[in-house]
Each structure stands twice: as C-alpha cells, then as structure tokens.
Rosetta silent file (secondary structure, phi, psi, omega in degrees, C-alpha in Angstrom):
SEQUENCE: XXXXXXXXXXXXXXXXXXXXXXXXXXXXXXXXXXXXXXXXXXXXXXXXXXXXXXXXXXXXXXXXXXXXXXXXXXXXXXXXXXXXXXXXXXXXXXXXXXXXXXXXXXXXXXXXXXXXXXXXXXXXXXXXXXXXXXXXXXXXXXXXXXXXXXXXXXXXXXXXXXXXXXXXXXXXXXXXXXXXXXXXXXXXXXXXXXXXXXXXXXXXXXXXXXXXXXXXXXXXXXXXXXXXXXXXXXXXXXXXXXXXXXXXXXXXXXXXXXXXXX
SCORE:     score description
SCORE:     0.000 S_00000001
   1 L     0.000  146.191  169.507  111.736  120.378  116.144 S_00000001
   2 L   -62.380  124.253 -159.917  110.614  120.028  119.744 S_00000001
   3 L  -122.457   46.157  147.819  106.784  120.259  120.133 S_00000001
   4 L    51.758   61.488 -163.723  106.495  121.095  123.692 S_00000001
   5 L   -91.690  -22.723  163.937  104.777  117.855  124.796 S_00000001
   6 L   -63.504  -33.767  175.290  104.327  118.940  128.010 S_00000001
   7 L   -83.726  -61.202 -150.537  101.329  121.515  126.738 S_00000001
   8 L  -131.129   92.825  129.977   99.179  119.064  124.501 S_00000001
   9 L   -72.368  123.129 -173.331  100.815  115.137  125.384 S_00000001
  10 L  -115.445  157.563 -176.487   97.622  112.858  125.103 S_00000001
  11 L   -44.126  115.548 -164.269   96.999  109.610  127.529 S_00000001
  12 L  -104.129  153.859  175.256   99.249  106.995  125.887 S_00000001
  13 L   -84.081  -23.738  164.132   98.007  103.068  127.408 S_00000001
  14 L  -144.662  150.980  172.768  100.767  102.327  128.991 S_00000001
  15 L   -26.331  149.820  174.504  103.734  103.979  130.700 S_00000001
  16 L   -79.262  137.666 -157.696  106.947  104.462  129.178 S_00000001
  17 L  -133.634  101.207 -173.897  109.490  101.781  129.952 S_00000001
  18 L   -28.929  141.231 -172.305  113.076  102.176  129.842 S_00000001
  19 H   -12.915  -75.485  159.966  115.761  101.314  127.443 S_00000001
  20 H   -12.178  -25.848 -140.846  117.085   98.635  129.897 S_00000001
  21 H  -132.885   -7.944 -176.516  113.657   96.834  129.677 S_00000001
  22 L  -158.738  177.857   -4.201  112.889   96.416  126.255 S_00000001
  23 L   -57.644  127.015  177.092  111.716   94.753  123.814 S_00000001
  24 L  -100.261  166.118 -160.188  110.919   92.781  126.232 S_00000001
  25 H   -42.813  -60.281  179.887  109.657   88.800  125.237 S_00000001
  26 H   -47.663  -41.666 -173.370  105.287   89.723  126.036 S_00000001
  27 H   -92.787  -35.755  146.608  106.102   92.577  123.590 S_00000001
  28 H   -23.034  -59.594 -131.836  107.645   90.604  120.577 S_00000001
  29 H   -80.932  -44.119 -140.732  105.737   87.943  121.474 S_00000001
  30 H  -101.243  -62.776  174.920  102.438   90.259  120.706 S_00000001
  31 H   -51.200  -51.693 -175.335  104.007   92.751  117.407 S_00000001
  32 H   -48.474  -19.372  168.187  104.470   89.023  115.662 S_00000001
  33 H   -54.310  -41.596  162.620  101.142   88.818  115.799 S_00000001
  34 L   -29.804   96.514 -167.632  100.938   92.013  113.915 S_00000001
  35 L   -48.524  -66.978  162.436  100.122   92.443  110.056 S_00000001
  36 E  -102.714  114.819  172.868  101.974   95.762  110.257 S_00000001
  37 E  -105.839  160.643 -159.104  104.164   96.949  113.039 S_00000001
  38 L  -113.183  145.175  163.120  104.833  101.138  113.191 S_00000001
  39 E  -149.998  116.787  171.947  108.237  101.808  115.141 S_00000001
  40 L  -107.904 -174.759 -151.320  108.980  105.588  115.684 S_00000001
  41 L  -152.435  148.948  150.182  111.693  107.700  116.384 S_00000001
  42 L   -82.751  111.156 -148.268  113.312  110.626  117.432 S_00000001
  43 L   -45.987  -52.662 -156.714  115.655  111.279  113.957 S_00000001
  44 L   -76.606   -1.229 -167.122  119.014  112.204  115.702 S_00000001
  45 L  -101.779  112.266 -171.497  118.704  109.831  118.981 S_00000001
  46 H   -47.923  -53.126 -150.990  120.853  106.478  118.558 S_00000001
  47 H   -56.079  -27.141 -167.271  119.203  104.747  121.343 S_00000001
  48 H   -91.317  -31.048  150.228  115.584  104.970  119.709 S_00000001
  49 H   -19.837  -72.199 -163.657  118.123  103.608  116.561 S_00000001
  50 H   -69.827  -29.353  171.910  118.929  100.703  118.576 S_00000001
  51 H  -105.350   -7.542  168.983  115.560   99.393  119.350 S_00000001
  52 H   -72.553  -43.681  164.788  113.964   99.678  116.230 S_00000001
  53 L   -83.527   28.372  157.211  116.839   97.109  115.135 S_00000001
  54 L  -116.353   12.084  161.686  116.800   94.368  117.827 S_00000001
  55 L   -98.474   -6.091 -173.739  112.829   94.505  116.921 S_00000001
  56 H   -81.746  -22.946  169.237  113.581   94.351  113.428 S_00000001
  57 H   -76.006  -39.188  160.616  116.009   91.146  114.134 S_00000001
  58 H   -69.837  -56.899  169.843  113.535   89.607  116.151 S_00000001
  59 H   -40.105  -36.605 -153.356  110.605   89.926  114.021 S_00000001
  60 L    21.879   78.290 -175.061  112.228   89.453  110.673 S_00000001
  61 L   -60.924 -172.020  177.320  109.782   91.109  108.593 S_00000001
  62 L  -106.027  -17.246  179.938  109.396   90.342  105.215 S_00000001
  63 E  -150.447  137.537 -175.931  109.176   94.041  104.090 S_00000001
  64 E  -125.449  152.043 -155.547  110.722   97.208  105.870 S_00000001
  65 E  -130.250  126.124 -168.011  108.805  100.397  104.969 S_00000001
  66 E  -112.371  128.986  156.117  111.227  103.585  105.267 S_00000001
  67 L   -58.696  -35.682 -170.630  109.993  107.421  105.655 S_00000001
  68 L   -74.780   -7.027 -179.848  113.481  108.504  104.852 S_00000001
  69 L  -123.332  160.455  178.123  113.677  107.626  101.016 S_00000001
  70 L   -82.620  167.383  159.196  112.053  107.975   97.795 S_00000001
  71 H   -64.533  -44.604  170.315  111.776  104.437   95.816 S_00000001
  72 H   -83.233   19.522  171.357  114.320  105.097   93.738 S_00000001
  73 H   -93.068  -39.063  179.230  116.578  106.246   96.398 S_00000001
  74 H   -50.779  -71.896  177.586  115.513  102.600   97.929 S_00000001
  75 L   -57.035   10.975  152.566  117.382  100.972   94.647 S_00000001
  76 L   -91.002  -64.399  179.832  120.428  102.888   95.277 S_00000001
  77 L   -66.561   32.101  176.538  120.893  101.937   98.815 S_00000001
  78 L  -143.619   -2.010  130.794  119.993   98.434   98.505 S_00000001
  79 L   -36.637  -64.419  156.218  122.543   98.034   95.516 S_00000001
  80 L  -162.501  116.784 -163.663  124.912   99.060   98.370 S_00000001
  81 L   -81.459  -18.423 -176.008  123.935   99.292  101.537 S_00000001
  82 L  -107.106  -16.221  147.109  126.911   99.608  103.651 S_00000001
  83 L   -99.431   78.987  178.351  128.287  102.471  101.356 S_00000001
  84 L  -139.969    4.297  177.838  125.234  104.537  100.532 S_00000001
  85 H   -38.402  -39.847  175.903  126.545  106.627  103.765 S_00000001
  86 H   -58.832  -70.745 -163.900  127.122  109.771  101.553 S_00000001
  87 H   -47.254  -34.456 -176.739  123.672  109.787   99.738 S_00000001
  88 H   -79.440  -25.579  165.048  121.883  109.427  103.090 S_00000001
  89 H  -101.310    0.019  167.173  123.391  112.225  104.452 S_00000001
  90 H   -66.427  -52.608  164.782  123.516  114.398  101.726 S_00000001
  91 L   -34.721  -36.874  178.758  119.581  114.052  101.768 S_00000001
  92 L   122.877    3.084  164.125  119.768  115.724  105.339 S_00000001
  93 L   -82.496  165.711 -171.009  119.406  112.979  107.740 S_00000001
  94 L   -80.776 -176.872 -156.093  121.489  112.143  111.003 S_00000001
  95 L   -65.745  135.954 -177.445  124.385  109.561  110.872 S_00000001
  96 L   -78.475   22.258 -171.527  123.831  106.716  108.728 S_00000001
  97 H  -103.266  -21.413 -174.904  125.560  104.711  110.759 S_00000001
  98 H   -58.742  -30.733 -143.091  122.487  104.820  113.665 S_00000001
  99 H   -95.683  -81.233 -136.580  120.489  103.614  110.652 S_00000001
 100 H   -52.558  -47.917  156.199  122.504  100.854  108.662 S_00000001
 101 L   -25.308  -50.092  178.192  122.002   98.510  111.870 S_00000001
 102 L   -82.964  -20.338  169.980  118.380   98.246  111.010 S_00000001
 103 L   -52.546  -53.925  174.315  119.111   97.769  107.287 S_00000001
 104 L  -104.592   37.039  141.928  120.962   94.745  108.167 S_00000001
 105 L   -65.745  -36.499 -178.307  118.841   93.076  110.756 S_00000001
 106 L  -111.086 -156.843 -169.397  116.743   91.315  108.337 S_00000001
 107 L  -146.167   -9.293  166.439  116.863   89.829  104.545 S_00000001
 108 L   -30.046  133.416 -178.934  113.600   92.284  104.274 S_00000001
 109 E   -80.890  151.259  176.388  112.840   93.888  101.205 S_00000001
 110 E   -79.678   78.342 -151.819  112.532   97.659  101.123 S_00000001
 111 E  -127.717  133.219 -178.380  110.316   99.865  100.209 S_00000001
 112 E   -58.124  127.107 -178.845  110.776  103.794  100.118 S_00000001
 113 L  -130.100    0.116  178.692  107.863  105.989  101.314 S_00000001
 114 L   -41.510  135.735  150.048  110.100  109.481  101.404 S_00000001
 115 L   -86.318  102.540  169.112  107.355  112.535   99.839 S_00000001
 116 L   -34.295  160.367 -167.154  109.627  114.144   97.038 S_00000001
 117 H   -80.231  -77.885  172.848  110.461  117.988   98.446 S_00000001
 118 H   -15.700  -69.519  174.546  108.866  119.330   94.999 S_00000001
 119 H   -55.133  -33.520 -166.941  105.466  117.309   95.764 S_00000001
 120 H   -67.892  -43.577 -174.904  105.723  118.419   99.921 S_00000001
 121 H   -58.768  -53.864 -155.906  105.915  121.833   98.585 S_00000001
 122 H   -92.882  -34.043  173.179  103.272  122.118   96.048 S_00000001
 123 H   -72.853    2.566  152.596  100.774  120.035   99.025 S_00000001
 124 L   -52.074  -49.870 -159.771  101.608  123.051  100.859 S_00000001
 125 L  -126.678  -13.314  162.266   99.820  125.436   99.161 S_00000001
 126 L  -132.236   33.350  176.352   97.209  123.084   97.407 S_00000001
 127 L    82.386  148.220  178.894   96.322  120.737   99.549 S_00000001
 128 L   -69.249  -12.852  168.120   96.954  116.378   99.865 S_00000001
 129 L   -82.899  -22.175  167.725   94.224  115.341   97.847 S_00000001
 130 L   -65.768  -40.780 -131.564   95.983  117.281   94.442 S_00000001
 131 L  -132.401   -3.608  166.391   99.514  115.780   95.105 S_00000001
 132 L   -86.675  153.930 -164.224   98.844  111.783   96.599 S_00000001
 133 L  -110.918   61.528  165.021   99.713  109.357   94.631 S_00000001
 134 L   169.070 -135.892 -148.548   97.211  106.980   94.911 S_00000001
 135 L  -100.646   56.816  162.123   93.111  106.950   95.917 S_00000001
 136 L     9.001  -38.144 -147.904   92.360  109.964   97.912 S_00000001
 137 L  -102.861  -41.594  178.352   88.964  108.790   99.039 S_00000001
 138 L   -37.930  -62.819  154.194   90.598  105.413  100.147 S_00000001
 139 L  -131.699   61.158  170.904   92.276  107.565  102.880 S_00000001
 140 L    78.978    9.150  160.585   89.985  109.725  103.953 S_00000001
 141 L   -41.500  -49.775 -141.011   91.798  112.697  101.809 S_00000001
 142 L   -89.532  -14.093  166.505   88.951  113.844  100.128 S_00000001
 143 L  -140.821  165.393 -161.839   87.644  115.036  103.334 S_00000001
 144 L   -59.130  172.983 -179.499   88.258  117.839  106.079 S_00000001
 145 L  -119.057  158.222 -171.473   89.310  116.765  108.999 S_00000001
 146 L   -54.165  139.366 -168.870   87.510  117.575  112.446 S_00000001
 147 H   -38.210  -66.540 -150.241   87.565  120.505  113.803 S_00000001
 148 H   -89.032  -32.063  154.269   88.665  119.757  117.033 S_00000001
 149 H   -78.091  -20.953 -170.612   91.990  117.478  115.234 S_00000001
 150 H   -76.810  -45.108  155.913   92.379  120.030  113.334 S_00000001
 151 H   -38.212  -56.843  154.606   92.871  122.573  116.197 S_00000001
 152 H   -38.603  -34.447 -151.838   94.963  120.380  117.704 S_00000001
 153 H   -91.551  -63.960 -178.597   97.220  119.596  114.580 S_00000001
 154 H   -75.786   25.236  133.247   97.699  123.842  114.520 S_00000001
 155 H   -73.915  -52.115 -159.543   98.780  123.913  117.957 S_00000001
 156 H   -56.921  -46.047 -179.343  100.979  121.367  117.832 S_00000001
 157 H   -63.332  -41.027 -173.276  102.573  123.398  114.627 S_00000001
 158 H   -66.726  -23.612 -168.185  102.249  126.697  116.179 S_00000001
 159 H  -113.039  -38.879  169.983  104.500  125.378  119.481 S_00000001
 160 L  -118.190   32.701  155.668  106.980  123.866  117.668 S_00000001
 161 L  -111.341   72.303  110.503  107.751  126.714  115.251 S_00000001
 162 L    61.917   60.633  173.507  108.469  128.490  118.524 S_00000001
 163 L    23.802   43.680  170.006  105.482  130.630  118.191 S_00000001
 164 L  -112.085    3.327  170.793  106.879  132.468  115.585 S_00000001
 165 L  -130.582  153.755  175.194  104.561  132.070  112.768 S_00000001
 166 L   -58.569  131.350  122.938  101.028  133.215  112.277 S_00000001
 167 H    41.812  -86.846 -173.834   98.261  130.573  112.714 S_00000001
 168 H   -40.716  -30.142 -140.792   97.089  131.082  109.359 S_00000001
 169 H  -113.617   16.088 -164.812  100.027  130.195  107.757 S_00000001
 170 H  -112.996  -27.907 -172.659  100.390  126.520  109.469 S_00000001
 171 L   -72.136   -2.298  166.819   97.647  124.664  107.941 S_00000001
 172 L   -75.572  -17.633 -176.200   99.634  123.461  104.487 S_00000001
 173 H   -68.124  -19.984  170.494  102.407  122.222  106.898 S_00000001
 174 H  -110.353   25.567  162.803   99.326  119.732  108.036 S_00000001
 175 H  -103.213  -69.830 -149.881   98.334  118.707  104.146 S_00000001
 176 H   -52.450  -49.598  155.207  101.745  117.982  104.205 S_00000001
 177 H    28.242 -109.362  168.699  101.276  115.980  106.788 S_00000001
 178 H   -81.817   -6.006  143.414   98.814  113.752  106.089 S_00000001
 179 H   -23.765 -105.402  165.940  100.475  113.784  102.921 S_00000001
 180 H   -27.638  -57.200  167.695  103.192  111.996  104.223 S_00000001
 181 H   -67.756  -22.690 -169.463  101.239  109.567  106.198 S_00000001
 182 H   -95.941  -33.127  169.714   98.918  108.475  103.701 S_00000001
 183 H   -71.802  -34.344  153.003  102.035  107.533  101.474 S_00000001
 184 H   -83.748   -6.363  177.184  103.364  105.641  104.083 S_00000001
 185 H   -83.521  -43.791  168.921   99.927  103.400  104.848 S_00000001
 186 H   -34.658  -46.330 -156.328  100.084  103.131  100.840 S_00000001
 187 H  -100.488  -25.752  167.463  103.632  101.659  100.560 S_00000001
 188 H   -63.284  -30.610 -171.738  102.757   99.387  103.889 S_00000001
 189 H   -92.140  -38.028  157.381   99.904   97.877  102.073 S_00000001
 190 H   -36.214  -62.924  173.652  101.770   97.792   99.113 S_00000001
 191 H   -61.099  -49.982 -164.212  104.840   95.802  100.716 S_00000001
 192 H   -63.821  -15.385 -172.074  102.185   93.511  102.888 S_00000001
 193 H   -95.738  -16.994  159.307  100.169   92.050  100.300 S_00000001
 194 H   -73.568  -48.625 -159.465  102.809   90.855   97.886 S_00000001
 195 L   -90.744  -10.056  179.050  105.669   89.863  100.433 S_00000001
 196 L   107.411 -157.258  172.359  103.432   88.193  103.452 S_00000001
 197 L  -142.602 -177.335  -33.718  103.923   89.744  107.093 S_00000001
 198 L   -68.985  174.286 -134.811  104.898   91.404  108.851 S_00000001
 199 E  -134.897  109.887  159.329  105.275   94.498  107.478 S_00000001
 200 L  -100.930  163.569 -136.973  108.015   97.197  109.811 S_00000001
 201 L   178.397   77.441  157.970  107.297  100.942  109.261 S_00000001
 202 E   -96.563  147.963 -168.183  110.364  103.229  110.570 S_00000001
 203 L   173.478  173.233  179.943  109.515  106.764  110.751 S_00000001
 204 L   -89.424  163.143  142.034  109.187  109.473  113.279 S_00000001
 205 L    26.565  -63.565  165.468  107.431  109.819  116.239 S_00000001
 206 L   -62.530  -29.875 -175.836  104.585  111.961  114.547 S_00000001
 207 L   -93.385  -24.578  159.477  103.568  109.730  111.809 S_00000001
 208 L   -70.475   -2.443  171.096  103.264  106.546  114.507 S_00000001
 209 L   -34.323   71.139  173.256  100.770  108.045  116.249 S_00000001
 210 L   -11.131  -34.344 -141.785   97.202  105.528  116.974 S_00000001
 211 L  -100.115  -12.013 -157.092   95.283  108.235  117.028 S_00000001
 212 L  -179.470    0.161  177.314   95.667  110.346  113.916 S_00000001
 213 L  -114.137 -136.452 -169.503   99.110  109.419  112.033 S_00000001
 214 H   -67.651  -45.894  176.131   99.542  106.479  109.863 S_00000001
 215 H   -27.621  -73.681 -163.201   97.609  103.644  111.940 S_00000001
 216 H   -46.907  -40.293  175.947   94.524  105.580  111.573 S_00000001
 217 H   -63.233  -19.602 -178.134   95.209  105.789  107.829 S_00000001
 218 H   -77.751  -44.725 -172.844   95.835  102.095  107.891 S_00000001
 219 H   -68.723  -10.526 -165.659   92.251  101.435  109.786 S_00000001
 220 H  -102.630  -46.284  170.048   90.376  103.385  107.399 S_00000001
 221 H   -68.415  -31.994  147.386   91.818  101.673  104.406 S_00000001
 222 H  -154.035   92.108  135.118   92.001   98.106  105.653 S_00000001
 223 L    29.129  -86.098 -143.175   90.353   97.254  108.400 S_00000001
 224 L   -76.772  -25.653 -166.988   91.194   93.697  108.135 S_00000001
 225 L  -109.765 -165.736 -169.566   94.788   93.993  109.320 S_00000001
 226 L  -108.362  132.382  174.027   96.295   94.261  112.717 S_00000001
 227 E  -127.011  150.202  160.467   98.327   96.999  113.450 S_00000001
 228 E  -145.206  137.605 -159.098  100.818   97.980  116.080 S_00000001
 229 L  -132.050  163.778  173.639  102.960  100.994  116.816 S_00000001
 230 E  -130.207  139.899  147.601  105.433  101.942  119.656 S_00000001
 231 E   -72.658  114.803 -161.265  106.381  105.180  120.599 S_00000001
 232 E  -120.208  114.865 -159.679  109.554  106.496  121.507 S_00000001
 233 L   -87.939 -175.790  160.190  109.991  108.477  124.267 S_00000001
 234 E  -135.447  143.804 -173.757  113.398  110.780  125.553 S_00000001
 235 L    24.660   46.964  169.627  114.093  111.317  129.470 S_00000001
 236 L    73.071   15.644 -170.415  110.668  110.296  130.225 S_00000001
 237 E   -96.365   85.245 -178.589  108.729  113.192  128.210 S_00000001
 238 L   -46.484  157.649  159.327  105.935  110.493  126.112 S_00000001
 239 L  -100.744  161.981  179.316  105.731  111.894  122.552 S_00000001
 240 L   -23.682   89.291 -172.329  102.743  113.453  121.319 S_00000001
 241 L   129.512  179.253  161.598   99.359  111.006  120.645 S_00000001
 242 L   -96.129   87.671  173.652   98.627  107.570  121.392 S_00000001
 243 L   -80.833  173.860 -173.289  100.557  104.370  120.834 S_00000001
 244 L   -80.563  -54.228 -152.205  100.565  100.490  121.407 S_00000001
 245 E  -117.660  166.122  177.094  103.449  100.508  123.330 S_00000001
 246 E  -137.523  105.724  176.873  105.995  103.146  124.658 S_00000001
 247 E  -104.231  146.432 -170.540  109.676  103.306  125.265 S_00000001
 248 L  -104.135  164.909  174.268  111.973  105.423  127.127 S_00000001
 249 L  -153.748  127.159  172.776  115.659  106.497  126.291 S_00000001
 250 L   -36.941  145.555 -178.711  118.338  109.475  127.418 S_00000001
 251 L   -93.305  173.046  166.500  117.729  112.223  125.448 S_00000001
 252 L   -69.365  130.140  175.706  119.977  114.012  122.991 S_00000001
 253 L   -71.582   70.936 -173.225  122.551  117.080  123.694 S_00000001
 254 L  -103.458  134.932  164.884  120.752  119.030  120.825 S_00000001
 255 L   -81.452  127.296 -149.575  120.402  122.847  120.260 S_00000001
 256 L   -39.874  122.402 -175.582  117.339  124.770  121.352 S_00000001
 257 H   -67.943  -25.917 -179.972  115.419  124.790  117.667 S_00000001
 258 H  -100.160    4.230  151.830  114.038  127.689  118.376 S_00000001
 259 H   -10.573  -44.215 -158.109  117.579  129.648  117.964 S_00000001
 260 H   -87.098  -11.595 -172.407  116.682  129.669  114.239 S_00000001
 261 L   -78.175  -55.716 -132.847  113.620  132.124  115.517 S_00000001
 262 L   -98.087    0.000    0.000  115.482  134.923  117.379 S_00000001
C-alpha cells in the first residue's frame, strides 16, 4: 500500500535518476564490487522489473535471494521456471511475466526467503524473536528497538493503513517486519558463503532500506561484507529510508488502497 512518502521520506545520497539513465557503467562498475547487492521494488511496476534484470545480467551473481518464495516453493519454480506462472500467481503476486526476466538473466542459484503466512501471523501477536528461524541475538532480535525507529516504523504503518487503524494495534505488523528482513539477511549469508559473490536480493522497497531494513541486519551480523542497495523510485516520489543508489520510473495506474477503508 502507498505510505505517503511525502510526510516521513528521509534524505536518500543521491537523487533519483531516471529509467533512461540507468544502470549506468560507474554504477555496475561499483555493485560488482559488492559482497551483497539489495535491489528493490515497487511489486506491480514492470519498469522497476526491468532494471533489477539488466543488473542481474550484468552482474551475474552466483546466488539470487527472492522475498517472494518459501524454499520449497524455490524447488518448484526452478524445476520449471518458464511454467511456474500459475503457482506464482496463485501465491498473490503481480504478473509473472515482469518477474521471469530476472529468473533468466543469470545461471544463479536461488534461494527462497518468503516468511510462511502461518509464521507472519503468529509474529504478529508474539513477537520476531519466538518465530525466526535462526539466532535471534545474531540480529539484533532479542532487543527493542529505539524509540525514536520505533515511532517512526508506527507512522509509517499508521499512513499507509489510511489512518484507519488504532496505533496500538500496528506494532505486530513491525515484528513482522523485521521478521521478514532478518530472514532475508539469513538466506543472503546463507547463499554468499557457499556459492562466492555476489549475492542479488530482490524484494520491495521497504526491506532495501540502509537505514533500518535488511542492510542494517546484514551490518550487524557481518560486518565484514560490503553491501549495496538501490532504491526504486515512481514519478519522482524517493521511497521511504536511505539507499546506495536511487532510480526513477513512471508510476503505475493503480487503485487508491485506501478504497478498502471506506
């Protein structure tokens, strides 16, 4: 849902740079460097589609690390990848055809970082340190988070559930969260240390965030690698947080989200 980026947007390092312009050669030349690189997205927008695969064809990682699947969803699509069109949209994601481009940029191996609905659910109501599946202290689970992200984190929820829910009733939607992020810095560390680098990370918008989505979970658990994430913007609106790099694209003919409110 649209989270009103205009109220809380934070200073990104550099301007957003149109479709037309990139990747351009300084920015390849710079992700290869790059242990892991993060490339978000807006789900439904082709064009943000389109640039995660000509970086995934340039780069050729050695491992591509997907938000939208489970692992074993990952061995069904990679069994067959150019018919797995049903199953991906059965899950609830937009057209697999925006996707399947980036599937088949590389010879990368896969690896599924999807949070089962059943686990998203139950870290709802009892927090991301019960329900991760792997070392809690390792990234920074085991403790609250500051006051002043955390305030942020319930705006950010509170604005794009169209101010229609109570406060209170937002903070499991940000265990889920970090949930979710900490499972994909898991399965990136996972893929990088067997398979080499780099290491791609598609996901959305929110979980590439520098400042507070998976990079940060990646810096607290190791240090040691290099990370980089771009940001993907629509008609010149940055999304939410801080990124390496930022790109712009036409936005989507989409219906006002908060419809589902009224």
């Amino acid at each position: 849902m649209k989270l009103y980026s205009f109220l809380f947007a934070l200073m990104v390092p550099t301007a957003a740079l149109p479709l037309d312009a990139v990747p351009s050669a300084d920015d390849l030349a710079m992700l290869a460097k790059a242990d892991v690189v993060i490339i978000g997205e807006t789900h439904d927008n082709p064009a943000h589609h389109q640039v995660q695969a000509q970086i995934v064809a340039a780069l050729q990682p050695t491992a591509l690390v997907l938000e939208m699947l489970t692992p074993e969803q990952v061995t069904e699509l990679t069994q067959d990848i150019s018919g797995y069109s049903a199953a991906w949209e059965e899950a609830g994601w937009p057209d697999y055809e925006m996707y399947l481009p980036i599937f088949t940029a590389s010879d990368a191996a896969i690896f599924g970082a999807a949070v089962p609905r059943d686990v998203a659910r139950a870290s709802y109501t009892e927090g991301v340190a019960a329900h991760f599946d792997g070392d809690v202290e390792l990234f920074g689970l085991d403790q609250p988070l500051p006051k002043t992200q955390r305030d942020q984190r319930l705006d950010l929820q509170f604005f794009a559930h169209c101010e229609a829910m109570p406060r209170i009733a937002l903070g499991g939607m940000i265990e889920v969260q970090r949930l979710r992020d900490a499972t994909l810095a898991k399965a990136a560390i996972e893929a990088i240390d067997p398979a080499g680098r780099p290491v791609v990370v598609i996901t959305g918008n929110g979980h590439a965030r520098t400042d507070w989505g998976v990079p940060a979970m990646l810096r607290k658990a190791r240090p040691d690698l290099v990370v980089r994430s771009i940001g993907q913007a629509e008609d010149g609106i940055d999304p939410e947080g801080t990124f390496d790099l930022v790109y712009d694209a036409p936005g989507v003919d989409r219906p006002d989200p908060c419809d589902t409110f009224k």
